[in-house]
Residue frames as qw, qx, qy, qz and C-alpha x, y, z in Angstrom:
[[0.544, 0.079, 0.191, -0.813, -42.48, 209.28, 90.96],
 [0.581, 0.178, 0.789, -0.087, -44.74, 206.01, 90.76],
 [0.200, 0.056, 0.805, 0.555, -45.47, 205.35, 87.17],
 [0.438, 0.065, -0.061, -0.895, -49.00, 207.17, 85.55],
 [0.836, -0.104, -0.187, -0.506, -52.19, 204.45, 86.70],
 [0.482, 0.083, -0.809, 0.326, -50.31, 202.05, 88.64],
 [0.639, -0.569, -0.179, -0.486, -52.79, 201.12, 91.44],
 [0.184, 0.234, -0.696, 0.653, -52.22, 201.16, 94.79],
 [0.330, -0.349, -0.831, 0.281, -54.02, 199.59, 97.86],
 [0.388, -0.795, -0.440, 0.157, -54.73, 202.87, 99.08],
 [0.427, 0.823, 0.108, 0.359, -53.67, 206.42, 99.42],
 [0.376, -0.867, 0.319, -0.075, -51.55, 206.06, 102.24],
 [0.874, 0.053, 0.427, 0.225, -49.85, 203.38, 100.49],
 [0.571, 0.721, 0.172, 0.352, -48.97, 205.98, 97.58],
 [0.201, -0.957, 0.145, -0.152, -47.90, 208.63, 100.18],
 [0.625, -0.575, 0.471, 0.237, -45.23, 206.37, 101.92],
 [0.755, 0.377, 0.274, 0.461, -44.27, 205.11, 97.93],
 [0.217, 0.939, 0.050, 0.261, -43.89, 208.96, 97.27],
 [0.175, -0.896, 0.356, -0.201, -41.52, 209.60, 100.47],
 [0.901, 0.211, -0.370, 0.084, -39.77, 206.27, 100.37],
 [0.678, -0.070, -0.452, 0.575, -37.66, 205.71, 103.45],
 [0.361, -0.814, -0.414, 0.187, -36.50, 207.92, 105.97],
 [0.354, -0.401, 0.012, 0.845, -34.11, 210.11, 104.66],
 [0.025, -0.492, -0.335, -0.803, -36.54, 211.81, 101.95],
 [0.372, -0.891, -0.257, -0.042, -38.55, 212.98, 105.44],
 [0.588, -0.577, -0.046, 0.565, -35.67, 214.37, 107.11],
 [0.483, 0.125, 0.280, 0.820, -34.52, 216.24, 104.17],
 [0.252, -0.745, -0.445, -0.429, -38.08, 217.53, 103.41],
 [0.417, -0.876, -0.228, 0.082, -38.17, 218.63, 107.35],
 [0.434, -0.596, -0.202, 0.645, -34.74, 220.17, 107.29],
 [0.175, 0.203, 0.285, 0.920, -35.34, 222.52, 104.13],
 [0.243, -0.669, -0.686, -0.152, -39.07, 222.87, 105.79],
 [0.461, -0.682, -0.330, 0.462, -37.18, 224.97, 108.30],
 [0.354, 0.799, 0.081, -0.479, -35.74, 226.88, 105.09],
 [0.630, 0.663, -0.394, 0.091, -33.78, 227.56, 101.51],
 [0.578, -0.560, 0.474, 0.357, -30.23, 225.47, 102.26],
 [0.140, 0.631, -0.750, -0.142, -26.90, 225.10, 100.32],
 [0.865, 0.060, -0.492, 0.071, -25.99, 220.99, 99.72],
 [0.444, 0.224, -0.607, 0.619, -23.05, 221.71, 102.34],
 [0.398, -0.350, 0.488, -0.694, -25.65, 223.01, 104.90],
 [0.921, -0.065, -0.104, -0.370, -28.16, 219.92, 104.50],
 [0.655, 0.405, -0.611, 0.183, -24.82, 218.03, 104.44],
 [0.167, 0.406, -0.512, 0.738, -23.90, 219.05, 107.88],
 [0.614, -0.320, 0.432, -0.578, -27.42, 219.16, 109.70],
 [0.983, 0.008, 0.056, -0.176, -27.73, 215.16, 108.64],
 [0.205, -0.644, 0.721, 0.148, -24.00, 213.99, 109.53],
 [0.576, -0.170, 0.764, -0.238, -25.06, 210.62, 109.53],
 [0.754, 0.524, 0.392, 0.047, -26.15, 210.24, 105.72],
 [0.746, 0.108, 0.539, 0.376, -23.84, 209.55, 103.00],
 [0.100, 0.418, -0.195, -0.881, -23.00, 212.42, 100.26],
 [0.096, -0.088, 0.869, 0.477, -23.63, 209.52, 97.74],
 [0.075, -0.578, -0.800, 0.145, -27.52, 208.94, 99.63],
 [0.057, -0.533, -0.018, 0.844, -27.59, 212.90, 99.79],
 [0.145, 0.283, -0.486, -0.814, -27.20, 213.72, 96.16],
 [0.274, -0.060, -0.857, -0.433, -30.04, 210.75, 95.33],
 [0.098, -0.526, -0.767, 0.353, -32.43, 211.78, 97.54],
 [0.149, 0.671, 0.106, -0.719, -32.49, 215.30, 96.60],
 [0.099, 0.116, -0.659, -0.736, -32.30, 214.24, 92.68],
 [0.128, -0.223, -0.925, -0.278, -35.32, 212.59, 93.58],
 [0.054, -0.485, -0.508, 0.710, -36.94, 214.91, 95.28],
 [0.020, 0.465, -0.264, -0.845, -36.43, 217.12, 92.88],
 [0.050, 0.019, -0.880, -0.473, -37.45, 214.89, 90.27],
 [0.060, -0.524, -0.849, 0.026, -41.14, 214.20, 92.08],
 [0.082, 0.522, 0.106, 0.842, -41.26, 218.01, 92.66],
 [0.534, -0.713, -0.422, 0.168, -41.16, 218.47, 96.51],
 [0.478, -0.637, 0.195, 0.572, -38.21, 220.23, 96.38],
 [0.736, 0.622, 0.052, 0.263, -36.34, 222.50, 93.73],
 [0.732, 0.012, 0.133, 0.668, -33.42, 223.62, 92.80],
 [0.280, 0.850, 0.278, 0.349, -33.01, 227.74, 92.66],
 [0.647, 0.284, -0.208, 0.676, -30.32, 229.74, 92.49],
 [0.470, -0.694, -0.322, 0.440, -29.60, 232.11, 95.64],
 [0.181, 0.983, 0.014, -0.004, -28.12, 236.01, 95.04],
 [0.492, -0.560, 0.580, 0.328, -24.42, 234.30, 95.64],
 [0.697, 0.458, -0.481, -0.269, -25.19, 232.47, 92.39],
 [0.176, 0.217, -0.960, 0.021, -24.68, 229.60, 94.62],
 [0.526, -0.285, -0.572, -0.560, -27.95, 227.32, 94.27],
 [0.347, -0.240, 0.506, -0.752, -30.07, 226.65, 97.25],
 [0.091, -0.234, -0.964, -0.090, -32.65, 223.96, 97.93],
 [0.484, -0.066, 0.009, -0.873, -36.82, 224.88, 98.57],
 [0.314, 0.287, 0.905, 0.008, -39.71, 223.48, 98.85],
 [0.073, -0.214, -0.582, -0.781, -42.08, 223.48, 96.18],
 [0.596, -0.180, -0.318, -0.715, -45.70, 223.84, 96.51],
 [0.774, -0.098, -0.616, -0.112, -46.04, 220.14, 96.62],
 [0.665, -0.149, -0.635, 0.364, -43.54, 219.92, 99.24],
 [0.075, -0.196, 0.443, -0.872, -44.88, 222.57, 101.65],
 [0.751, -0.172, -0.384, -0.510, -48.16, 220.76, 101.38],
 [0.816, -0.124, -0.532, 0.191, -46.37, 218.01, 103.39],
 [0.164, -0.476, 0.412, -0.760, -45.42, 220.82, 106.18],
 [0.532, -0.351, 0.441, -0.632, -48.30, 219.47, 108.92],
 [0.985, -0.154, -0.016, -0.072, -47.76, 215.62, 108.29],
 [0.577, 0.199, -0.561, 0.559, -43.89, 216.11, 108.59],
 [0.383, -0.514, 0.353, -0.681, -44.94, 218.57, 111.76],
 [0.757, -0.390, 0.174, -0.495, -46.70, 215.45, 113.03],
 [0.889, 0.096, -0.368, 0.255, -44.41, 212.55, 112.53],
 [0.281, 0.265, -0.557, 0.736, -41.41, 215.05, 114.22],
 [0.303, -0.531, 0.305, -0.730, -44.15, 214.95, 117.27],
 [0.954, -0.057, -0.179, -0.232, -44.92, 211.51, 117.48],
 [0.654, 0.474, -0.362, 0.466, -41.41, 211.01, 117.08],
 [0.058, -0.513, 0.403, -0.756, -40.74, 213.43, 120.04],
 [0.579, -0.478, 0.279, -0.599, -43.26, 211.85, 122.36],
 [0.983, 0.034, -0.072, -0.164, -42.74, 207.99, 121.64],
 [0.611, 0.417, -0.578, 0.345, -39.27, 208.27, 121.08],
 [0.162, -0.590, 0.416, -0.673, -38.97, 209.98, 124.67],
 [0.891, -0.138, -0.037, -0.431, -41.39, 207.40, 126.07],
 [0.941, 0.291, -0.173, 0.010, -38.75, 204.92, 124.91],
 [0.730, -0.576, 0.194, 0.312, -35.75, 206.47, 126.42],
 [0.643, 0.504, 0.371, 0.443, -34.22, 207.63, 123.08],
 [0.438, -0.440, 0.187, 0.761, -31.72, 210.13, 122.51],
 [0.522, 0.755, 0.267, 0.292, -32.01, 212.95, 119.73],
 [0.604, 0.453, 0.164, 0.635, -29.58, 214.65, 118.13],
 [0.112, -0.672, -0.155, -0.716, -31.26, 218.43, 118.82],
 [0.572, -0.798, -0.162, -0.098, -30.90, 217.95, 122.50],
 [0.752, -0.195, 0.071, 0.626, -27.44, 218.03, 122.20],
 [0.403, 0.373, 0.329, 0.768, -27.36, 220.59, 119.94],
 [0.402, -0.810, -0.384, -0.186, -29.98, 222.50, 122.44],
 [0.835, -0.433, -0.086, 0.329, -27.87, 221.97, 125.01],
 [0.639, -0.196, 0.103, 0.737, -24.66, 223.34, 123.79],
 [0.212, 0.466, 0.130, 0.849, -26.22, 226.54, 122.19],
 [0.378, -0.776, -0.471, -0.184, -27.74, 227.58, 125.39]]
């Protein structure tokens, strides 16, 4: 989390400091969809790193989008907090931008494959 009084340009300037890069959105949108396990998040995001994993969710955790709480297996689950359900209709709108620009562009996503083969 950005340091207490440390001024910024602006409060969309704080927002993108808050979600830093692009794999704290992707996490955020796939626990958005619900509670996971490390080994499910693991799976829906092949493409990122256990190492980038585990330090994205400590830091989540740490800014308090996301916690940590244990599941009725006694094996622990991710959430979102509060905070991070707040961010629900500006991750909604990035994954539509996303969707309409990417398309636009001729881009490929993942979830049409994944469409595709559970149909």
């Amino acid at each position: 989390m950005a340091p207490r009084g440390r001024l910024y340009g602006c409060p969309v300037e704080f927002a993108l400091d808050a979600l830093g890069g692009k794999w704290k959105t992707v996490i955020l949108a796939r626990i958005k969809q619900g509670p996971l396990r490390y080994s499910e998040l693991r799976r829906s995001i092949p493409s990122l790193s256990d190492k980038m994993l585990t330090q994205r969710l400590a830091n989540l955790v740490e800014i308090g989008f996301v916690a940590l709480e244990a599941s009725p297996d006694g094996k622990g689950r991710y959430v979102l907090t509060e905070r991070g359900r707040d961010l629900a209709a500006t991750l909604r709108a990035l994954y539509d931008w996303g969707d309409v620009h990417g398309r636009a562009d001729g881009v490929r996503f993942r979830t049409d494959t994944e469409t595709r083969q559970g149909a």
